[in-house]
N, C-alpha and C positions, 0 to 999 in steps of 0.2 A: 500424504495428499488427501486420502479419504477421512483421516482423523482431524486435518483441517475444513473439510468441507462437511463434516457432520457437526462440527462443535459451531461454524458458524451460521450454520442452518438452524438448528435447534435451537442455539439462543437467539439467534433473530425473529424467531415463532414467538417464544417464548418474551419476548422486551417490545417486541411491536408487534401488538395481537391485531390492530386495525388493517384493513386492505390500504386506507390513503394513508394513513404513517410509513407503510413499507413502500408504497409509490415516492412518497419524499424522498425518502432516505436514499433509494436509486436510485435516483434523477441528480440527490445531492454527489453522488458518491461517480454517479457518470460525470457530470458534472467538470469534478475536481480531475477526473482523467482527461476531459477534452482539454481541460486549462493548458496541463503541462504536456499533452503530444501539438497542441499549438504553440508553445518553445520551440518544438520542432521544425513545425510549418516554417515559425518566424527566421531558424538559422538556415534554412533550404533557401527561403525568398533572400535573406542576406546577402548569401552567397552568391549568388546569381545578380542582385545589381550589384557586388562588388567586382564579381567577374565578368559585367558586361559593362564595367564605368568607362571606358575608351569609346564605348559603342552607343552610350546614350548622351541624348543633350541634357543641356545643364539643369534645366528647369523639370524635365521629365524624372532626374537623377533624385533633387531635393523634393521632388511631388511622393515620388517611392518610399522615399528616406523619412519623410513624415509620415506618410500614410502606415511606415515601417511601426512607426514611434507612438501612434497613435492606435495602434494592435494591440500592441506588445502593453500599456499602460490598462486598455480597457480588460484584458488577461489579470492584469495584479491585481484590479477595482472587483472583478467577478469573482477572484481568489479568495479575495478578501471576505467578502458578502456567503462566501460559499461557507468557509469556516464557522462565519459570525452566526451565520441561519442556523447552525446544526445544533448549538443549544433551545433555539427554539422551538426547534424541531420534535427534541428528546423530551423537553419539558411536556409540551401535546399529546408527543406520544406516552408517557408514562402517566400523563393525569386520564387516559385512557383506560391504561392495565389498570389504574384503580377503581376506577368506575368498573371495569368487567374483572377484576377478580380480587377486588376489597384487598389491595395491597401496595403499600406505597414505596415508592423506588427508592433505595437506599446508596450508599456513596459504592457498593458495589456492582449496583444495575448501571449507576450513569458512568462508571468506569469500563465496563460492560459496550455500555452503547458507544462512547468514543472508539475505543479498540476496534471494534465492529466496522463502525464507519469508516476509519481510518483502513482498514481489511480489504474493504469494499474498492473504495478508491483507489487501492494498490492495486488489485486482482484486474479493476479496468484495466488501467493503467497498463498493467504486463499485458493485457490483453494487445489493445492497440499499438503499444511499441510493437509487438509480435509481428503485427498487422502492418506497420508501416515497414517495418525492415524487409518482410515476404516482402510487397511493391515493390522496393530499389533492387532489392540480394535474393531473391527464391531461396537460392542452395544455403549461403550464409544460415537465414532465417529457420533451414530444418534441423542445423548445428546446434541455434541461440532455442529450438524448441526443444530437443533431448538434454538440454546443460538444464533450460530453464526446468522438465521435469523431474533432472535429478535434485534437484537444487531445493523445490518445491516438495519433494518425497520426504528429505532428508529435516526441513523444517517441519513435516507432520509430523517425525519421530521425536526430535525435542518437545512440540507442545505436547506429547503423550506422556511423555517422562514428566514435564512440568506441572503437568494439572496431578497429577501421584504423587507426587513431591509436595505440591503445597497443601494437597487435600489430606494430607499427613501432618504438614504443619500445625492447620487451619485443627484437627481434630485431637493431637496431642496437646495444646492449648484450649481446648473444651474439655477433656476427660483433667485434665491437669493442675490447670490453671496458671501454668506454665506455659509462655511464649520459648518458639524457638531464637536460639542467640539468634538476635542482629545480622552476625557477619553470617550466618548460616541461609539465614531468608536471605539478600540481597546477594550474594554472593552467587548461590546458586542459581538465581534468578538471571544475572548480571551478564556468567558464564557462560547461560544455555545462549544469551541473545547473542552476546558476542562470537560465540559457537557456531551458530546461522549464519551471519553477518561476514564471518572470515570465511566460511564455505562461499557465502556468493560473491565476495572478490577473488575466489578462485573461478569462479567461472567464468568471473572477466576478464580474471588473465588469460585463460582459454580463448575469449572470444575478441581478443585483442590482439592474439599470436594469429590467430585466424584471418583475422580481416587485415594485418599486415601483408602477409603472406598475398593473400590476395592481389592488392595494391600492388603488390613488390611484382609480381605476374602481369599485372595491368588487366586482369579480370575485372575490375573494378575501376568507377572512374574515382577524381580526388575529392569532386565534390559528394559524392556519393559516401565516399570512406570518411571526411569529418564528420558527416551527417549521423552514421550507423555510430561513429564511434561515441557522437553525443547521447544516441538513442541508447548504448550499452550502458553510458554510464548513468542514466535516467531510471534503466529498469536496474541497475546493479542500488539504485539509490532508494528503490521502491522493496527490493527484495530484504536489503539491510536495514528499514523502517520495518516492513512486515516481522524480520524476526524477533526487534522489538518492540510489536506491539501485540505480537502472541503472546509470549511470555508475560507481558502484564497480563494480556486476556487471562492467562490461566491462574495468575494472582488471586485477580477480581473474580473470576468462575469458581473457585475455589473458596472464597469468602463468602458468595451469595449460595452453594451451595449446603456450606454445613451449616448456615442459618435457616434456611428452608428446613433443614433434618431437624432443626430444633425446634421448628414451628409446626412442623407434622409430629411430632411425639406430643 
């Protein structure tokens, strides 16, 4: 966990040296979390006029049902916008780092900056799932906070291994001039992600036997349990992106830095 929040600190210093490029980029990356915990909002409200459809008139039904529809559309329009902005975002901010430190952003900076952003977004993301499930389930939510920090421990160890790994690659192909095989770079790359990715659908299964359990007790109401169990697979969806886009991060960290070593010699 700490080797994931040193590497994305450091190179966020280092790829966006302005104070308003780094205000962008959070706001883009808060952003993209409010998007998808308002899925959320949107199947809580669902629920609720579909389980009170006996109970409302007809006109008040189809007002909801639109007002539903009309949410849910301006969510994919702001989604969309939200994606589309972050190159221009990155462009600004890197015609910056050139200006302050006479250097221009190469295909491993703007690889760099996407992974980053995409990081950011997830970590909201996990953030306010957290947030919403404490609100419905307390006790649930302190389960889904020990699974999420093992889960999160265990992907700072892959990216530690990964950035070793390729920063080996990356320098046996400078002293060499030899690339490693193909199946050797992708491969290992491929394994760590999917490595992460199979650890955090174990913790779904975990939080799935849990919040059954629950329900099956009647601790829990029904609407409550579709809702968590959408929210689990939201963050199980956020955890399995984040493990693939560490692993690239460490690709790309690892190619912008043994070019740096070779621009400081």
């Amino acid at each position: 966990m700490i080797t994931i929040f040193r590497e994305l600190r450091d190179s966020f210093k280092v790829l966006f040296p302005g104070g308003r490029f780094r205000y962008v980029l959070i706001v883009l990356s808060m952003l993209g979390a409010i998007i998808s915990i308002s899925e959320l909002l949107v199947l809580r409200f669902f629920i609720k006029i579909v389980d009170a459809e006996g109970q409302l008139e007809k006109e008040r039904f189809i007002a909801l049902g639109i007002g539903l529809g009309i949410f849910y559309v301006l969510m994919r329009v702001s989604q969309y916008f939200q994606r589309v902005y972050r190159v221009t975002a990155f462009k600004r901010a890197f015609k910056s780092l050139k200006k302050i430190k006479d250097k221009d952003a190469k295909n491993s900076e703007w690889a760099m900056a996407f992974e980053i952003s995409s990081l950011l977004t997830n970590a909201t993301q996990l953030l306010a799932v957290l947030v919403f499930i404490f609100i419905l389930e307390p006790y649930f939510a302190l389960l889904n906070l020990v699974i999420l920090v093992a889960i999160i421990a265990y992907l700072g160890r892959l990216l530690k291994g990964q950035l070793r790994l390729q920063i080996k690659f990356k320098e046996k192909k400078k002293l060499s001039g030899k690339a490693a095989a193909p199946h050797q770079r992708y491969s290992s790359r491929i394994r760590a992600a999917e490595t992460g990715a199979l650890v955090a659908g174990g913790g779904m299964v975990i939080l799935l036997g849990a919040l059954l359990i629950l329900s099956y007790n009647g601790e829990i109401t029904v609407a409550n349990t579709l809702i968590i169990f959408f929210a689990t697979r939201l963050q199980n969806g956020s955890l399995t992106a984040s493990s693939r886009s560490l692993m690239r991060y460490a690709k790309a960290k690892a190619g912008a830095k043994v070019r740096d070593d070779d621009e400081d010699e």
